[in-house]
TISEVO-852114 format. One record per residue: residue number from 1; x, y, z of N, C-alpha, C, O in turn. Coordinates in steps of 0.1 Angstrom, whole numbers, plus 5000, padded with zeros to 4 digits. Atoms other than C-alpha are relative to their C-alpha. Layout:
<recs>
rec num NUM	npx X	npy Y	npz Z	capx X	capy Y	capz Z	cpx X	cpy Y	cpz Z	opx X	opy Y	opz Z
...
</recs>
This chain:
<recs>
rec num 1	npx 5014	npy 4996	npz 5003	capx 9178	capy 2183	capz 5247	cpx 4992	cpy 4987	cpz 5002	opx 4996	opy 4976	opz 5001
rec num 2	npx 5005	npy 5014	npz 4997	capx 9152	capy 2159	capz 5254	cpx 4982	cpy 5005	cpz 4996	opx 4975	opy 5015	opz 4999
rec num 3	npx 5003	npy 4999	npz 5009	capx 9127	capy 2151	capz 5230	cpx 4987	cpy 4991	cpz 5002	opx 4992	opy 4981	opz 5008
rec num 4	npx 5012	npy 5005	npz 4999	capx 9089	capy 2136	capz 5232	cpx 4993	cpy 4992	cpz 4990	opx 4988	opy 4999	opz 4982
rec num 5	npx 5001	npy 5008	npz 5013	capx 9080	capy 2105	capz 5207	cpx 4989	cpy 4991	cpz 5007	opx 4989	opy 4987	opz 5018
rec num 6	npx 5014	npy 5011	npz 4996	capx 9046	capy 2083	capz 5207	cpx 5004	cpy 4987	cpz 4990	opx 5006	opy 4988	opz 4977
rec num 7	npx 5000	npy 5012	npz 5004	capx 9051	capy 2051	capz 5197	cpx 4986	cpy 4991	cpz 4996	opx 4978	opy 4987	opz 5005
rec num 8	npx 5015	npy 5011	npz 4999	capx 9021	capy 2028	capz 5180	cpx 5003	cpy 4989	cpz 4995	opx 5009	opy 4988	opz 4984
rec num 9	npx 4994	npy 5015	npz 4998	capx 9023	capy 1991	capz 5184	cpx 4984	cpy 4998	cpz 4994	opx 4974	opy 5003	opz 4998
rec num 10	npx 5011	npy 5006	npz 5010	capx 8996	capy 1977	capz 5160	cpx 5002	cpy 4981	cpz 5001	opx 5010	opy 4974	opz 4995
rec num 11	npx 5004	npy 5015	npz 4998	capx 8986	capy 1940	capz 5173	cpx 4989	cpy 4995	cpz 4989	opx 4987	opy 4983	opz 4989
rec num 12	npx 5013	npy 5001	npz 5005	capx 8957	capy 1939	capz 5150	cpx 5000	cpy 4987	cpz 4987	opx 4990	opy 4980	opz 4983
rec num 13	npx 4997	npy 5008	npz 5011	capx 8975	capy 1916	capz 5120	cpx 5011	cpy 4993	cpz 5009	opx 5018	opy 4998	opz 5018
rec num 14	npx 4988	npy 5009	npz 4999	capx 8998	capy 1884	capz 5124	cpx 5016	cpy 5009	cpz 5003	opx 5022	opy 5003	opz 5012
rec num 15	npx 4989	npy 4993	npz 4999	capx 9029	capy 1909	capz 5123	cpx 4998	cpy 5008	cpz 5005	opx 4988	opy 5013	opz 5000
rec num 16	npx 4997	npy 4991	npz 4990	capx 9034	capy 1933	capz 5148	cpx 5005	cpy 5012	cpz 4989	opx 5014	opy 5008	opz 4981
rec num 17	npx 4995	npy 4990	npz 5007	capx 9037	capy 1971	capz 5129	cpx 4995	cpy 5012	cpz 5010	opx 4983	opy 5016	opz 5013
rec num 18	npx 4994	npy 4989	npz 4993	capx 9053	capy 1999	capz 5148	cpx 5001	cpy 5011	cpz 4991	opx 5003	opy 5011	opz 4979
rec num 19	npx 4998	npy 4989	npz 5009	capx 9055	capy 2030	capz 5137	cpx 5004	cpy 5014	cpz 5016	opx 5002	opy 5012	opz 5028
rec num 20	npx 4997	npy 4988	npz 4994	capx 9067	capy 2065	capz 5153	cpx 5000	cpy 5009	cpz 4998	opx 5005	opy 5012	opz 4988
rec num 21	npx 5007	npy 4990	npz 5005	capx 9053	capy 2098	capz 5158	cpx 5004	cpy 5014	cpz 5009	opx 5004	opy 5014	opz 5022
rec num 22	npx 4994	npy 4983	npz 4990	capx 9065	capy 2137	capz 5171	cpx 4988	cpy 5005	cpz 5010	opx 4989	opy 5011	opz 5021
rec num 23	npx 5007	npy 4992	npz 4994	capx 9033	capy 2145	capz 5182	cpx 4989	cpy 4991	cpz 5004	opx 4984	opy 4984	opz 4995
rec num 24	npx 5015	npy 5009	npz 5001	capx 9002	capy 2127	capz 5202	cpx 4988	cpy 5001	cpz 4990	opx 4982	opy 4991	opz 4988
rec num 25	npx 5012	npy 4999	npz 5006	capx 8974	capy 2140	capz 5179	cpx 5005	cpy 4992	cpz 4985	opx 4996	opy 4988	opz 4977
rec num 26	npx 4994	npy 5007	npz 5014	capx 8993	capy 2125	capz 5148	cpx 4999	cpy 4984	cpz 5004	opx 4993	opy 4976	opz 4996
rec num 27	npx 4999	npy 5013	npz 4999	capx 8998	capy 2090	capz 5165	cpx 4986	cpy 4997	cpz 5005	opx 4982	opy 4985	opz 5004
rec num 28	npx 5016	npy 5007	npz 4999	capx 8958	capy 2092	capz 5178	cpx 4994	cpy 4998	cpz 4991	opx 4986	opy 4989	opz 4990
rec num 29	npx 5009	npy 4999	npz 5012	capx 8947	capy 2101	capz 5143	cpx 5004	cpy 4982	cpz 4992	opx 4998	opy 4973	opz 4987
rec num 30	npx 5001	npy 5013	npz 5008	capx 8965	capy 2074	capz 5131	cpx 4996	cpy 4985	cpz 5003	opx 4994	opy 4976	opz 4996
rec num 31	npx 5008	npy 5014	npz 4992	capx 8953	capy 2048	capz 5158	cpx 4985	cpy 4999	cpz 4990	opx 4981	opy 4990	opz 4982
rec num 32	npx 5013	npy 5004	npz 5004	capx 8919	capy 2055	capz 5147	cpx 4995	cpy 4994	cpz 4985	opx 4987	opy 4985	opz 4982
rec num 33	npx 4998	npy 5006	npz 5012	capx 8924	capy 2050	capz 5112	cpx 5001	cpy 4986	cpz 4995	opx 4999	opy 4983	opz 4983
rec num 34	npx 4992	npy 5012	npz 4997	capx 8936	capy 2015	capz 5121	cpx 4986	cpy 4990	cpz 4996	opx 4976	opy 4993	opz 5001
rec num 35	npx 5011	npy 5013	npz 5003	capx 8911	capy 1982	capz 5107	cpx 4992	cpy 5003	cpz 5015	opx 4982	opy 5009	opz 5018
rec num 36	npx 5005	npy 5001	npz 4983	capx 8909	capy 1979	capz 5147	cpx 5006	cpy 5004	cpz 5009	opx 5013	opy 4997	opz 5016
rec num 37	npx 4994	npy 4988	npz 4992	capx 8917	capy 2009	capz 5166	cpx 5006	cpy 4989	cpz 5014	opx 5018	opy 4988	opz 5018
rec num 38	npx 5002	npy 5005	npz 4986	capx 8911	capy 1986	capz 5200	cpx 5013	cpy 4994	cpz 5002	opx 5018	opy 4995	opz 5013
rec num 39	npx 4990	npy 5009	npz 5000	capx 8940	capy 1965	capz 5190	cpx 5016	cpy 5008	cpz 5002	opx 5026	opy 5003	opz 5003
rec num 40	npx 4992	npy 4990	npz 5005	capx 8961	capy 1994	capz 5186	cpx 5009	cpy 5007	cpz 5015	opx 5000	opy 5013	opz 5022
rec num 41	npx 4998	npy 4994	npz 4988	capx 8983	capy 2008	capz 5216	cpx 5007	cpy 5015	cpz 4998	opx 5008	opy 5020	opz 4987
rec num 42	npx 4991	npy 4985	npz 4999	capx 9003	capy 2044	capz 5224	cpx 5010	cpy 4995	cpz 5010	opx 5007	opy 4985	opz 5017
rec num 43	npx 4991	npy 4997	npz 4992	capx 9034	capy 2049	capz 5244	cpx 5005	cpy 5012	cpz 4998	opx 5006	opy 5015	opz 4986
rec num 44	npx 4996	npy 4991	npz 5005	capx 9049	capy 2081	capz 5248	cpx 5013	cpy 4995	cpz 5007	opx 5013	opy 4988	opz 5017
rec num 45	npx 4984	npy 5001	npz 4991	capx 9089	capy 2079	capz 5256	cpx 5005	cpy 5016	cpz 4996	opx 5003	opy 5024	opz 4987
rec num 46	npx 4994	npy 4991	npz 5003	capx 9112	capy 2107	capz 5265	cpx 5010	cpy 4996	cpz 4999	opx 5014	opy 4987	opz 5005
rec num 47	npx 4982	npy 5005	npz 5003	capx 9148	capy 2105	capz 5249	cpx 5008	cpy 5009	cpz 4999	opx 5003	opy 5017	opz 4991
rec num 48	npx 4994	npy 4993	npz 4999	capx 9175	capy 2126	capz 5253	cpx 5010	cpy 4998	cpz 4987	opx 5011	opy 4986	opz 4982
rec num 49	npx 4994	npy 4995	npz 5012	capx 9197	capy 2141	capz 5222	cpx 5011	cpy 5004	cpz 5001	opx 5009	opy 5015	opz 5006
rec num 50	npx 4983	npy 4995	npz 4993	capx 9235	capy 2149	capz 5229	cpx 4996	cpy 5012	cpz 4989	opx 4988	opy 5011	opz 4980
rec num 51	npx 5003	npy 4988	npz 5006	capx 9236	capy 2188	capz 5216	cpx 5012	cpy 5001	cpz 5002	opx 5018	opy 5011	opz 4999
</recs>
């Protein structure tokens, strides 16, 4: 099975904080939320799931 995950990479502080999300509208809301959205990136990855 193969599975669709948004990744958000938050540059915005000294420490780099990642986080991971099921669905894009969850990892946009939470970009925006962000001190400084701008700073803030997406990636989507597809990863496969042994079933």
């Amino acid at each position: 099975m193969q599975v669709e995950i948004y990744i958000l990479v938050d540059h915005s502080k000294p420490s780099t904080r990642v986080d991971v999300f099921g669905s894009e509208p969850d990892a946009i809301l939470a970009k925006n939320r962000r001190d400084e959205p701008s700073k803030v990136e997406i990636f989507k990855k597809k990863i496969d799931i042994p079933t």
